[in-house]
C-alpha positions, 0 to 999 in steps of 0.5 A, spaced: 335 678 188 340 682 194 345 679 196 341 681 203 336 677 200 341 671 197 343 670 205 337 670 209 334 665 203 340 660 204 340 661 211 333 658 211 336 653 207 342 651 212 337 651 217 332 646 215 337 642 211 341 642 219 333 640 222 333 633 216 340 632 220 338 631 227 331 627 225 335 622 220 337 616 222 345 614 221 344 612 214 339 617 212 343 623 214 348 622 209 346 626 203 344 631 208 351 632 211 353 632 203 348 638 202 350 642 208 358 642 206 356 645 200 352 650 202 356 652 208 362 653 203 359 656 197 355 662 203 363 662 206 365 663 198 361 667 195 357 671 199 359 672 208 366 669 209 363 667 216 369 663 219 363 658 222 361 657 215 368 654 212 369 651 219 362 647 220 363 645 212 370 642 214 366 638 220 360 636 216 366 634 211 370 630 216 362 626 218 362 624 211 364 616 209 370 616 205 368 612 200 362 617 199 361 618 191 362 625 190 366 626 196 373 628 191 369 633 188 366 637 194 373 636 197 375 641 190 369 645 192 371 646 199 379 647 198 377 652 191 374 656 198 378 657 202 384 658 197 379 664 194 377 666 201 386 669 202 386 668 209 390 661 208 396 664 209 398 664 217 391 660 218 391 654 223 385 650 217 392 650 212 392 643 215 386 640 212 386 645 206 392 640 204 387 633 207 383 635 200 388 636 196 390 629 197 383 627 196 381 631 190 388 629 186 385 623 187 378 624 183 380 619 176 375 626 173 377 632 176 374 638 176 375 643 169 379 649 174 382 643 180 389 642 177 390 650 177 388 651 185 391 644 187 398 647 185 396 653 188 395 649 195 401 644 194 406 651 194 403 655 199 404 647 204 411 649 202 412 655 206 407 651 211 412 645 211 417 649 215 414 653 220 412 646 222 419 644 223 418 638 217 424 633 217 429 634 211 426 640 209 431 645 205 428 652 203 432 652 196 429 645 194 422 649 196 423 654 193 425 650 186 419 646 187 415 652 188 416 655 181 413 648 178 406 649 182 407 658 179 407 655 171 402 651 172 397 657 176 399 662 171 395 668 172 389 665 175 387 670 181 387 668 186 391 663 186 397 667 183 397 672 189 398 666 193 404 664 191 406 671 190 406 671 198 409 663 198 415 666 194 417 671 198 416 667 204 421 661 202 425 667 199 426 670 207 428 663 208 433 662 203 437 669 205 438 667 213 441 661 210 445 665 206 447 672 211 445 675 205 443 682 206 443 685 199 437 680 198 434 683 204 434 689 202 432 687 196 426 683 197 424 688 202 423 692 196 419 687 193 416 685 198 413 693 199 412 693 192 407 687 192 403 690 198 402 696 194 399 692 189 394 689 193 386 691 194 386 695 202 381 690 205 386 683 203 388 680 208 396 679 206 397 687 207 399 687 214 403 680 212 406 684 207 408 690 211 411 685 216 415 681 211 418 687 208 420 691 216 423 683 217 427 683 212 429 691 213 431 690 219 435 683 217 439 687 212 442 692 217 443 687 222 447 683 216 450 690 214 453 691 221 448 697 223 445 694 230 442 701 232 438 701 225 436 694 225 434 695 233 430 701 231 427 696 225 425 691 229 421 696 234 418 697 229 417 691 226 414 687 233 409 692 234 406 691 226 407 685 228 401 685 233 396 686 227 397 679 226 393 674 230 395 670 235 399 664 233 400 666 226 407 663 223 410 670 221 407 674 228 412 668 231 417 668 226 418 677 228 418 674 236 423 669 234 428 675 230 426 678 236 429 674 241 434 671 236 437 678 234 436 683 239 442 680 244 447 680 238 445 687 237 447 689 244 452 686 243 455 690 238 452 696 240 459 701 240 460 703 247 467 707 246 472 702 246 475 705 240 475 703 232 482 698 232 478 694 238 472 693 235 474 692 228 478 686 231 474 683 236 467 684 232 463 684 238 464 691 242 459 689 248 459 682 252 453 678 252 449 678 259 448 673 264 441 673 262 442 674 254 447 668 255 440 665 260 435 665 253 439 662 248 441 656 253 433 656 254 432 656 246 438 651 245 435 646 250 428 647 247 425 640 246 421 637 240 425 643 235 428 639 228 435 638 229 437 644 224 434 649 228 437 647 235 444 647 230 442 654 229 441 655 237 446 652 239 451 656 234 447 663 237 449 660 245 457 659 242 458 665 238 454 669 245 459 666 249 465 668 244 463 675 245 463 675 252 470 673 252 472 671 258 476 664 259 470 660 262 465 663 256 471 661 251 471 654 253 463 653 254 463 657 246 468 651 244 463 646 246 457 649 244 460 650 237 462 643 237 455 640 239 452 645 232 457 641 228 455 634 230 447 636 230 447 639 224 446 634 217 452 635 213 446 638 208 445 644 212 446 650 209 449 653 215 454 648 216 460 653 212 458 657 218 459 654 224 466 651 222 468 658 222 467 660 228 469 653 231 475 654 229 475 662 231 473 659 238 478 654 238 483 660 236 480 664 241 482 659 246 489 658 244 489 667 245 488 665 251 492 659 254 497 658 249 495 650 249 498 648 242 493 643 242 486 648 240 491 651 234 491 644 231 483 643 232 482 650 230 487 651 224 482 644 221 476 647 222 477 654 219 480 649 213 474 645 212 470 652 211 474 654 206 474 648 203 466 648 203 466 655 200 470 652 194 472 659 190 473 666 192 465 667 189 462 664 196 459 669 200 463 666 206 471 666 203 473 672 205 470 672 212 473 665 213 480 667 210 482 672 215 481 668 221 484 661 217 490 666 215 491 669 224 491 661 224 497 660 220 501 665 223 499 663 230 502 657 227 509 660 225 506 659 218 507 667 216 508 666 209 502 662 208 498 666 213 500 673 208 498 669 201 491 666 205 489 674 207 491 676 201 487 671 197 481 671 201 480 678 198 479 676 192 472 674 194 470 681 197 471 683 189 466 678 187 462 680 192 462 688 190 461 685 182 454 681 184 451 686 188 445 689 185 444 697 186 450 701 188 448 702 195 448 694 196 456 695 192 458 701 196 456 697 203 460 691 201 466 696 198 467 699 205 466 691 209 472 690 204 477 696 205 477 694 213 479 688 211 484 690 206 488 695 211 487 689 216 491 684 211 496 690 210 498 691 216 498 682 217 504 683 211 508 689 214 508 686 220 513 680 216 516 685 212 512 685 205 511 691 203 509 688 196 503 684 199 501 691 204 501 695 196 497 689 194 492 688 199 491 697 200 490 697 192 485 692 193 481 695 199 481 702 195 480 699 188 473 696 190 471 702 193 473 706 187 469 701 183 463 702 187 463 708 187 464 710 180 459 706 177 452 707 178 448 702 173 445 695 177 447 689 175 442 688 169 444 694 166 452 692 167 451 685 164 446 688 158 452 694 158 457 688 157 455 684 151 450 679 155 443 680 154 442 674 155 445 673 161 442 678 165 436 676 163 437 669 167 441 673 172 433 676 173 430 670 172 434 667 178 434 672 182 426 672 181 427 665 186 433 666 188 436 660 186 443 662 184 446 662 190 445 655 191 453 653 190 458 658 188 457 655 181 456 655 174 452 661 173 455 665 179 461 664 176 458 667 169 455 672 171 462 674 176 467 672 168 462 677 164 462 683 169 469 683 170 470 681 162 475 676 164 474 668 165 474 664 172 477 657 174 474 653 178 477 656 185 474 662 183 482 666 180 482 671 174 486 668 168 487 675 166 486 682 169 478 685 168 479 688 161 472 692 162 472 699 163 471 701 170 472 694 172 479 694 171 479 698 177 479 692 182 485 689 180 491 692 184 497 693 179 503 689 180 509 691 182 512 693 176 506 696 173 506 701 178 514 702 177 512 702 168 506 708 170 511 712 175 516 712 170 512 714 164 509 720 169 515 722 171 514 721 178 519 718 183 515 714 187 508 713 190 507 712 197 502 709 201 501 713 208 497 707 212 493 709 219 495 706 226 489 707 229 492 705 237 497 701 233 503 704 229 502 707 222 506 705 216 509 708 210 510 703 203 513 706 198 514 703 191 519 707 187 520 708 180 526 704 179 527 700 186 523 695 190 518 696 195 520 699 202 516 701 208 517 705 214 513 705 221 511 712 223 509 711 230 505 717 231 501 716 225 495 715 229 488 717 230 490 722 235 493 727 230 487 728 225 482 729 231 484 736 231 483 737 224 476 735 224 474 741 227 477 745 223 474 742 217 467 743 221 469 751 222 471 752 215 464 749 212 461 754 217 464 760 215 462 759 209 454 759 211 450 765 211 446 770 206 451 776 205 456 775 200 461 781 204 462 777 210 464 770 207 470 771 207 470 775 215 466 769 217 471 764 215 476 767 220 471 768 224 470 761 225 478 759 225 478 763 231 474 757 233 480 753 233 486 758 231 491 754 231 487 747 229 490 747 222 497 749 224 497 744 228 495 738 223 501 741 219 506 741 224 504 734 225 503 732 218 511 733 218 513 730 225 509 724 224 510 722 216 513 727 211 519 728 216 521 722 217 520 719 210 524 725 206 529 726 211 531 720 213 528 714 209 527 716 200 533 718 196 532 724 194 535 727 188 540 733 190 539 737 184 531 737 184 525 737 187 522 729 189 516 728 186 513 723 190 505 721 188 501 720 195 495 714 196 492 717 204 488 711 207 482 712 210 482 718 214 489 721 212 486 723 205 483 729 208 490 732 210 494 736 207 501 732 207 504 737 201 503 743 207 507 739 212 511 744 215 516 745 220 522 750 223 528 752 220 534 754 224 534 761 222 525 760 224 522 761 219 517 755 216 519 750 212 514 747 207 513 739 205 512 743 198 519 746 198 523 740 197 517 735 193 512 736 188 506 732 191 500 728 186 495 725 189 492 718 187 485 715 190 489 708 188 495 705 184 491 702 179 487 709 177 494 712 177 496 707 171 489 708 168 491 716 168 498 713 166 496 709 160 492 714 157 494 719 151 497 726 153 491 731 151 494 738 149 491 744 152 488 748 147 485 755 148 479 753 148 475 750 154 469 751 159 469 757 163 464 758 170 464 763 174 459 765 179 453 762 177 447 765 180 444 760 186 438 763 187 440 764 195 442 757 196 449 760 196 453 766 197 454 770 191 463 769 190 464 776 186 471 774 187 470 767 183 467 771 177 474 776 177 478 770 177 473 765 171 474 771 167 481 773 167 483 767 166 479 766 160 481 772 157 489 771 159 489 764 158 483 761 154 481 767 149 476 761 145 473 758 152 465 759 153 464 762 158 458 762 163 455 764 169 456 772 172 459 777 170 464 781 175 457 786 175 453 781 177 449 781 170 449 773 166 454 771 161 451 772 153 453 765 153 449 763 158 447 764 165 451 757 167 446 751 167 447 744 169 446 743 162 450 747 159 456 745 163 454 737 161 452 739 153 460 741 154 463 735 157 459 730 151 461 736 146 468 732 143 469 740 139 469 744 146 476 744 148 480 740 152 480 746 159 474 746 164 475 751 170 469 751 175 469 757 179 463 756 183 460 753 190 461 745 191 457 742 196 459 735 200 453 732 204 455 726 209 451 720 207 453 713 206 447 713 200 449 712 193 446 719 191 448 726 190 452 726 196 457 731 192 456 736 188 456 743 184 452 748 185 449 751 178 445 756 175 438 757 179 440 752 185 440 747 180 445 741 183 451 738 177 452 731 182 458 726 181 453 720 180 451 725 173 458 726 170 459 718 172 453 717 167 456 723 162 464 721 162 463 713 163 460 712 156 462 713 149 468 714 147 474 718 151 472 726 151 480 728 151 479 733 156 486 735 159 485 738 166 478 741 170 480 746 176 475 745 180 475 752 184 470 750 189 469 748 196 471 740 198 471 739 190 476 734 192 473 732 198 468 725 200 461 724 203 462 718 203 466 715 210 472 719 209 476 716 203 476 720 197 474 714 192 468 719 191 469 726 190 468 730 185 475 730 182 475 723 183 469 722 179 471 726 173 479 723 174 476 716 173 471 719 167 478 720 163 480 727 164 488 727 165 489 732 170 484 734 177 485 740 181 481 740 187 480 743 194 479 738 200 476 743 205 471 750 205 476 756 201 475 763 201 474 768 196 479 771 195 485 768 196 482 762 192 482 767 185 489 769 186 491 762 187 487 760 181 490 766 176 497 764 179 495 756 177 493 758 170 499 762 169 505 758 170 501 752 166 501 757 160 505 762 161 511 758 164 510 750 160 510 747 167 506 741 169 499 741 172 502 739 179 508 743 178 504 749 176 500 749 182 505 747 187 509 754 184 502 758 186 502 756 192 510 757 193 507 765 192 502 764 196 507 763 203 512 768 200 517 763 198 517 764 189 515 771 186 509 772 183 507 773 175 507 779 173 502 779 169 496 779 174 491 784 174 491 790 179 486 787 184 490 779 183 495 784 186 493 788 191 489 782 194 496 778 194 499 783 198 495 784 203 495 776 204 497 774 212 504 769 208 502 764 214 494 763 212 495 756 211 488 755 210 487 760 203 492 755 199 493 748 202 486 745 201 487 745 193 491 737 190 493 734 184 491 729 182 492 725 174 497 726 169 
């Protein structure tokens, strides 16, 4: 029989069974309601899905007598219905599904499959709970139970894709507890996994693609991207409109709506500048009809008292913002009434201490009453107590603003140790992310913190707490960047399996964050291979691999590596933004100093960025015989942009530190290793230059042999590793053929192959030949320069005259690398993977002679550049280029470089500082220079500053 035919037969049937209702008397009609029930529920299940069918069958149901025999098993029938109906989730019949679950559990014989679909029904009624605002609810302790009920479902379908659903629901719950937006970005992925998964026609597609916009646009705005995170709730309210009206998760998105599209505004830039906003947090003041929604959402009757906490915690932190001294006063009030709401519970409640004290804070900023600093400094010391231990997400975001308290309070020394130790806790943040994009988010979060606390410590004259916080701040993003394996991989990399196997087990439930506690603290001892006390404190320096390179060092380990580098000292050269900048100097054999360089500000690199952009450009366009004419072309866009930088790099920094603040040694140049923050890594502090009486330029470079360093523990790192000799043999790339995606060098391939020649006779060489025909070695593939660098016999010298590519992205991927043979891309993340594992490869020096080998393209740190990477991956010595270099002089740099290193015994630094001294006329080049070397050096403008002054050391 058809299904068409099954339908009309059973039609028949309900009708007539409805005919024997109305003609019976009170008693008689019993069986018959019985009959119908089932009927009408079997028809919704099996064969239309019609809602009037499930509907009537719950009216006939409720109709029945309670002590009717058989009543418990129709239950089961009905409920098994609407379970396998899909559509539970967001439907308003969920309440009487859970009605029959308590009856059918009371059936003394159930029926066979019951216990599987009543465990499925008591999982979903889980999520349900919340969105009726049940008293005492606890999203966690849900989510726990939640996972009984899913052993017991096992696999059945389709009862598993249910609590699938439930799981990920009670999982959002669980992250806007925790702020937690790497779990966002997570589950948002999930999520989407899990609607692909599904048939086309379930209706938990458009529930899933909703969740995952949810939690897309949660995670940016915990990230700190309001403009992504406006631009996913867009997207998100107007998915949303797929779901019915009245649906839980269509009412959830309006209220993430209404909740976090004010925030949002409120954070959107509106040019105050960067040292502004990273102060205040909130760059735009909440208006007077945002104030309005979240007071009408703050008094909304019949809402849990946790919920209205929430709110009222919104409506305070939205007057803060406003900051003016009327909305301060009403935040402290608001703030004041979430705490005395909120049950002592409520996961939230670390939160709202914090920022009641940074009103009460606020306050004092604004009337000086001593009073609100008390209150304020109690608050913000009840939050961290609640936190427990640098592992919880919210130690470091309550130990800045518990740190200003103290100061306010005259407490300096408290304040500095407070700051000092709330940086810890970032440090374990970026350990337990999962994915590199979540680490290198968290990394950059950091760093503002970490220059902030530095500036906190030279305001009280601590140079060794300011060394401190810098190398912390640097430290994690050195560690974010050069690791690319997720957290599973690095536990199982570690030694513990088994314990990166619980980690995934609790991340399935998200359970670890429930308190800061054991397994948190396990995972955090096993990644950074040391153990932890109970507040959180390493008992030893990370011991394992790249994960040393979030310890800063002490003091005297840096004076231990200066010496046995012989170097004179390291300098941090801090950005003042609006405010003053700063040197800190930690010399070889003196205690840390520092000196306020007052124009050391924002104002004098805004001119080098446009020279930067210029001289990529120049190097764009198909014919290899403009590169270098297209070079000057776009210097003579800013002609004297880079002269500019120079001059001020002297004036505001190299000046005042070698003439009036180090010892220098009379008999010698100084040698001095440079750690520029932030955007100051992009200057070339070793061209700083200034006039002489007789008016000629002096150079910074005249009187200092200037290394460069990402941080001062990579500098140890370099320091304790064993000195490698330079050999004759070695890897060789010259020119390799791009296909088009770049302009042909002839001069790189002139320079690759007279440096082998004179200098490393065994190196392979690979990529083009002067004549433009391919190396009989090899044409230079990625995989004949990655075979070199895994090859321990291949020598100990690698120099790469080739393209290198910069792309800004705040992605984990390939924003910087070389550009080989066919197009093929050599990215930093690859030799991450290929320098990183096994033993080390005794490399001594990689000259990479490629444009912006030394540059980031991630935010304006070098933590992840090309040289970095390979200066983390072990190699002593990395010379690179900060900017876009011509052809041309760039090989006769590189002979000169390469030349005084053998020919002459000098050190890399030394080596490539002699070079460029040639280059501005300043030393007498080598003899022993090919012809074209020669003429093309002779023929080179003294005062090009652009030709030399991209290329640093870094290393031994």
């Amino acid at each position: 029989m058809s299904d068409t035919a099954s339908t009309d037969a059973l039609a028949m049937v309900i009708a007539r069974t409805t005919q024997a209702i109305e003609m019976a008397g009170p008693h008689d009609r019993v069986p018959w309601l019985f009959a119908r029930c089932w009927m009408r529920a079997s028809r919704y299940e099996a064969i239309v899905k019609d809602p009037t069918d499930i509907d009537g069958a719950l009216d006939d149901f409720d109709d029945l007598p309670v002590d009717l025999p058989g009543r418990a098993k129709l239950a089961a029938v009905l409920a098994t219905a609407l379970i396998r109906s899909g559509e539970l989730l967001g439907s308003t019949r969920m309440p009487r599904a859970m009605v029959l679950v308590d009856i059918a559990d009371a059936d003394a014989s159930p029926l066979p499959d019951w216990p599987v679909t009543s465990a499925a029904l008591r999982a979903v009624d889980l999520l349900v709970a919340w969105q009726e605002n049940r008293p005492g609810y606890r999203p966690r302790a849900a989510l726990q139970e939640l996972e009984r009920y899913a052993r017991i479902v096992g696999d059945t379908q389709p009862h598993a894709t249910l609590i699938d659903a439930a799981r990920r629901g009670l999982q959002h719950l669980v992250i806007q507890d925790d702020m937690d937006p790497a779990a966002a970005q997570r589950l948002a992925k999930d999520v989407r996994a899990f609607t692909e998964g599904l048939d086309p026609q379930s209706p938990l597609l458009d529930r899933g693609t909703v969740m995952a916009l949810l939690q897309e646009a949660n995670a940016k705005a915990m990230r700190g991207d309001p403009a992504g995170a406006l631009e996913k709730l867009e997207e998100l309210r107007e998915g949303s409109l797929r779901l019915p009206v009245g649906d839980p998760l269509r009412v959830a998105v309006d209220e993430a709506w209404n909740q976090l599209v004010p925030f949002l505004e409120m954070l959107q830039p509106n040019g105050t500048g960067g040292g502004a906003a990273r102060r205040s947090q909130f760059v735009n003041p909440a208006g007077d009809d945002h104030l309005r929604m979240f007071r009408e959402m703050a008094d909304q009757a019949g809402i849990p008292d946790n919920e209205r906490a929430l709110r009222l915690s919104q409506l305070g932190v939205a007057e803060l913002a406003t900051d003016t001294p009327q909305s301060v006063d009403s935040a402290v009030r608001h703030l004041t009434e979430a705490l005395s709401v909120a049950t002592e519970h409520d996961p939230r409640r670390t939160y709202y201490l914090m920022f009641a004290g940074v009103a009460h804070l606020r306050r004092v900023e604004m009337t000086g009453d001593r009073h609100h600093l008390r209150t304020g400094t109690e608050l913000l010391e009840q939050a961290w107590r609640q936190a427990e231990s640098s592992t919880h997400a919210l130690w470091t975001t309550t130990a800045m603003p518990l740190a200003h308290a103290y100061r306010l309070a005259g407490r300096n020394e408290l304040g500095r140790s407070t700051a000092l130790s709330g940086l810890r806790g970032h440090a374990w943040s970026v350990l337990l992310q999962s994915t590199p994009d979540e680490m290198q988010a968290t990394a950059r979060d950091a760093a503002g913190d970490a220059l902030d606390t530095a500036r906190l410590c030279l305001m009280d004259h601590d140079p060794e707490g300011a060394a401190t916080a810098l190398d912390a701040g640097r430290g994690l993003i050195l560690y974010a960047t050069t690791e690319t394996r997720d957290l599973e991989a690095r536990l199982t990399a570690a030694g513990d399996a088994a314990l990166a196997r619980e980690w995934a087990r609790a991340q399935q439930s998200h359970t670890p964050d429930d308190v800061p506690g054991e397994l948190r603290r396990r995972v955090i001892g096993a990644l950074a291979g040391v153990e932890l006390t109970a507040d959180g404190s390493p008992t030893a320096s990370p011991a394992r691999g790249t994960t040393r390179l979030l310890d800063p060092p002490q003091p005297h380990e840096t004076r231990a590596a200066l010496r046995s580098l012989g170097m004179d000292a390291l300098v941090y050269l801090v950005p003042g933004d609006e405010l003053n900048g700063a040197a800190v100097v930690i010399p070889a054999d003196a205690p840390p100093s520092w000196l306020l360089l007052p124009k050391l500000n924002d104002t004098g690199v805004a001119a080098f960025e446009s020279f930067l952009f210029d001289a990529a450009q120049g190097m764009e366009g198909a014919d290899p015989r403009t590169r270098d004419s297209a070079l000057l072309g776009a210097r003579a866009r800013a002609p004297q942009a880079l002269e500019e930088i120079c001059e001020w790099a002297w004036e505001s920094a190299i000046g005042p530190l070698v003439e009036r603040h180090l010892n220098l040694p009379a008999d010698r140049p100084a040698r001095l290793v440079l750690v520029p923050v932030r955007e100051l890594a992009r200057v070339p502090w070793h061209a700083a230059r200034t006039r002489s009486a007789d008016g000629t330029w002096r150079y910074a470079m005249e009187r200092v042999v200037f290394s460069y360093a990402p941080s001062a523990r990579l500098l140890c790192e370099s320091a304790w590793h064993q000195p490698v000799p330079l050999t004759a043999k070695g890897l060789v790339v010259g020119d390799p053929d791009t296909a088009g995606s770049a302009r042909d060098l002839p001069a790189a391939r002139l320079e690759a192959l007279a440096i082998k020649d004179c200098f490393y006779p065994d190196a392979r060489y690979v990529g083009r030949l002067p004549d433009g025909e391919s190396s009989q070695e090899g044409p230079g593939t990625r995989d004949e320069v990655l075979r070199w660098l895994a090859d321990p016999d291949g020598g100990t010298m690698m120099h790469l005259a080739c393209h290198g590519i910069v792309e800004q992205t705040t992605s984990a991927r390939d924003s910087s690398y070389l550009l080989l043979d066919r197009g093929e891309h050599l990215a930093a993340e690859r030799l991450v993977r290929t320098l990183g594992t096994g033993p080390d490869r005794g490399i001594a020096l990689a000259v990479l002679a490629a444009c912006s080998s030394g540059r980031s393209g991630r935010g304006y740190d070098e933590a992840f550049s090309l040289s970095t990477t390979l200066l983390a991956g072990r190699v002593r010595s990395v010379v690179s280029a900060t900017w876009s270099v011509p052809d041309e002089a760039t090989s006769v740099l590189m002979f000169m470089f390469h030349h005084f290193l053998k020919e002459e015994g000098l050190a890399p630094a030394d080596a490539l500082r002699t070079a460029q001294l040639c280059m501005v006329g300043h030393r007498k080049p080598p003899e022993a220079m090919p012809k074209r070397m020669r003429a093309q050096l002779r023929g080179h403008d003294r005062s090009d500053i652009v030709s030399w002054a991209a290329f640093v050391h870094t290393g031994r």
